[in-house]
N, C-alpha and C positions, 0 to 999 in steps of 0.2 A: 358118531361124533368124530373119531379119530378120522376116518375115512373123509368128512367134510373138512380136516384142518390139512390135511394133507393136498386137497382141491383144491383148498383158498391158497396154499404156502406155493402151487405150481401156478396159479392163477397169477400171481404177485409177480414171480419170477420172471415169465412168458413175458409179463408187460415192461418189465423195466429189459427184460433184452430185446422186446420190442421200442422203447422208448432210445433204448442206447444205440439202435441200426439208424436209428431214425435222425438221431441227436451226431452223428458220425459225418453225415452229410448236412449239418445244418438245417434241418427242415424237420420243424414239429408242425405233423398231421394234428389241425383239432375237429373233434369229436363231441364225443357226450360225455365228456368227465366235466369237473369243477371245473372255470377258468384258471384257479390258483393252481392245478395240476398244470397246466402250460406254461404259468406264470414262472415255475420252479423251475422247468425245463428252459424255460429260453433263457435265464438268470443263470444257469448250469453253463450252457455251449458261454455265452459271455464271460463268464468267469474262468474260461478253459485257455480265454486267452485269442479266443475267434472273436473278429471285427465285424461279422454280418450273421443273421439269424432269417431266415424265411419261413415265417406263417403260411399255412396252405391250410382252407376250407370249403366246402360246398353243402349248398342247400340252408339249412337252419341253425350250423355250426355258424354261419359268417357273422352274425352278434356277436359269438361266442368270441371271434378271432379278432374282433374291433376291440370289447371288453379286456381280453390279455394284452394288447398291444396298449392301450390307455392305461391298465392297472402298472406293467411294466414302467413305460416313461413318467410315469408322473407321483407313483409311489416307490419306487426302488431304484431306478436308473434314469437320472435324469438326463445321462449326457447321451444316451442312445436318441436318433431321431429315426424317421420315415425316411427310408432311401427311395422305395415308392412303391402305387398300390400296382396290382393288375387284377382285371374284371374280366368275366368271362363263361360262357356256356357249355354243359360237357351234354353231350346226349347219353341217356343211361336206358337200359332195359329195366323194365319193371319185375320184381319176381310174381307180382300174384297172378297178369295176365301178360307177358311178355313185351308189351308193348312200350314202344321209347318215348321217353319222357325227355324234357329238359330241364336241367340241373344249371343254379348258378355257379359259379364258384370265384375265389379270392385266393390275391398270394400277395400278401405284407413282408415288403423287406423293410429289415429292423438294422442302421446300421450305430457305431459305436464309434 
């Protein structure tokens, strides 16, 4: 028990100083957390007094990066708009049999 809070309490850490390299240069990576997890984040850099914020996803996150950016403007921040999208193809290696695959990906600037 001890040994799993002390996991979880390094696990937490790692991400918010992952979150804070990230939030440094205006750009929240989204992922597989909640959307409200990015929602907080991008309402953080705005609130810090920054004028722009950049969304960046690929693959099955890009819902996810539509969902934050709609939740943001139209429940919390109204005067933030769309500075604009960019579309786009990454080629990625596969781990199970090495072979390159292609990846969509997205980059939403948020501006204020």
């Amino acid at each position: 028990m001890h040994i799993r809070k002390i996991t979880e309490s390094f696990l937490f850490r790692a991400t918010l100083v992952k979150m804070e390299v990230l939030m440094g240069d205006n750009i929240v990576l989204i992922g597989i957390k909640p959307p409200m997890s990015y929602v907080m984040a991008v309402i953080t850099i705005f609130n810090r007094g920054e004028s722009e914020v950049i969304l960046k996803a690929r693959g099955r996150a890009i819902s996810t990066a539509v969902d934050v950016v709609e939740i943001v403007r139209h429940r919390f921040l109204s005067d933030v708009h769309i500075e604009s999208i960019i579309i786009g193809t990454e080629k990625l290696m596969r781990r199970e049999d090495g072979r390159e695959t292609n990846t969509s990906t997205i980059e939403i600037t948020l501006k204020k």
